[in-house]
N, C-alpha and C positions, 0 to 999 in steps of 0.2 A: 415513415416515422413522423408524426405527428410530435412539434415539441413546444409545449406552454411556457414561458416564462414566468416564475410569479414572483414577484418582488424586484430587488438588485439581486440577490444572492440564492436565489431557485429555481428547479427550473424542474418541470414534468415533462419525462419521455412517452409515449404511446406506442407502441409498436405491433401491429396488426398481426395476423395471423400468413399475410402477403410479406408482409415486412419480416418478419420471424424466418419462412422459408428463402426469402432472398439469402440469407444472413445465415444460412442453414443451421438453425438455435430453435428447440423444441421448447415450449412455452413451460410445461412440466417439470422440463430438465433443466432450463436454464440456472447456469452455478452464476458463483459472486465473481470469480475470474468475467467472465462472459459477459455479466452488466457492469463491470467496472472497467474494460475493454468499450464496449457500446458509449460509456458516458467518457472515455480517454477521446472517442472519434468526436464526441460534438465538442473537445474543447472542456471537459469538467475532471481533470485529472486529479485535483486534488478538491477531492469531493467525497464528503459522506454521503451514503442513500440507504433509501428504503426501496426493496422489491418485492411487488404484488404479482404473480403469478396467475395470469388466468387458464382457462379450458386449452383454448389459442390465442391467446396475447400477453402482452408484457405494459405493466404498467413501472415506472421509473418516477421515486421523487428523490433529486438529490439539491442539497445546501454545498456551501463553501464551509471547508473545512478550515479551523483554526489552525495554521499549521506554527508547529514549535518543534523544530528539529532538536531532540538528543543525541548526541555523538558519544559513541565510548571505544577504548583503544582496547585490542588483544595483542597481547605477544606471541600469543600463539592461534592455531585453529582452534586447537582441541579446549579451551579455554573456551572461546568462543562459541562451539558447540553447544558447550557444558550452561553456557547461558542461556541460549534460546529455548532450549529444551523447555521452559517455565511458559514463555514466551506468547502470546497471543500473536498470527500470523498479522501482520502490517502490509496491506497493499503497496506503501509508500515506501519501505524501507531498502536503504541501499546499504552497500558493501561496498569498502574500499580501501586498495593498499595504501598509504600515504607513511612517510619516514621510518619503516622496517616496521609497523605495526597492521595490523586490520582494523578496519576503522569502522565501526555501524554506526549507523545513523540510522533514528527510529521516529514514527510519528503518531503519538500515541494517540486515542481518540480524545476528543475536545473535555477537559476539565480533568484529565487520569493525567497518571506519571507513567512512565518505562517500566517492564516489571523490576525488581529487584532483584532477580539476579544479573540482571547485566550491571549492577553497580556491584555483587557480588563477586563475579567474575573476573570485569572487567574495570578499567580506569575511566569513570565519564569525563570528558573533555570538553564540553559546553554545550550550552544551549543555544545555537547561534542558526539564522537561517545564513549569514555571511560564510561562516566555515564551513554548512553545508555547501555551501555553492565555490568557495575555495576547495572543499576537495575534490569536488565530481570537476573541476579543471583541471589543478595538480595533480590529483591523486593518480590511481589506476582503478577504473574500475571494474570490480570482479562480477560483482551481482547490481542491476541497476533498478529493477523493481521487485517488491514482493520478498526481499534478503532473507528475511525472518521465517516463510514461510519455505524457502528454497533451502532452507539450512533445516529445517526441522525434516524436511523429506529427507536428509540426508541421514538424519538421525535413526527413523523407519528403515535405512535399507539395511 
């Protein structure tokens, strides 16, 4: 894997057609789980990107993502269900039990807000990266990546 730096905050992955079978990831098929997994390994977790898909390779550019955590409380699942379902899947977003509620935390892409139903649904509780990181201590957590996205599966079954 070939990886450029460009600037502070970017950085280009390369990934050969050698690199791709090591990693057993078909260049065709590679999903956004898979490159967002690849840029979790170099250290870019909380990263936007673009993926270019070649014949046999993968081309990766990803930034630093603004991150601005939204937290909202459910009293219930079913509540909570009921809001994702609107929901754009969040690679970033967790789940967490904290004081007899469900607690989401969502991170929405750079300059958007949370859909609205989770302010529908649910009670948002702040915009805080401190509380995010206060719960995934305190809290429990249920879902630790992806929340949004793992709860809409549920919804499909």
């Amino acid at each position: 894997m070939d990886i450029r730096y460009i600037g502070q905050s970017s950085v280009a992955l390369y990934l050969s057609s050698e690199d791709l079978r090591e990693r057993r990831i078909e260049a065709k098929n590679i999903d956004l789980k898979q490159a967002a997994e690849l840029l979790d390994i170099e250290g870019w977790e909380y990263a936007e990107f673009e993926l270019f898909a070649g014949r046999d390779s993968v081309l990766l550019i990803a930034w630093d993502r603004t991150l601005k955590p939204y937290s909202f409380a459910f009293d219930s699942f079913e509540e909570m269900l009921s809001a994702v379902s609107d929901c754009e899947p969040d690679h970033l977003s967790r789940l967490n039990c904290f004081g007899g509620q469900y607690i989401l935390t969502v991170y929405p892409a750079k300059n958007r807000q949370p859909c609205n139903s989770l302010y529908e649904f649910g009670e948002f509780v702040c915009s805080s990266e401190g509380f995010a990181l206060h719960l995934e201590e305190h809290g429990e957590t249920i879902i630790a990546k992806n929340a949004v996205g793992a709860l809409k599966k549920l919804l499909e079954a």
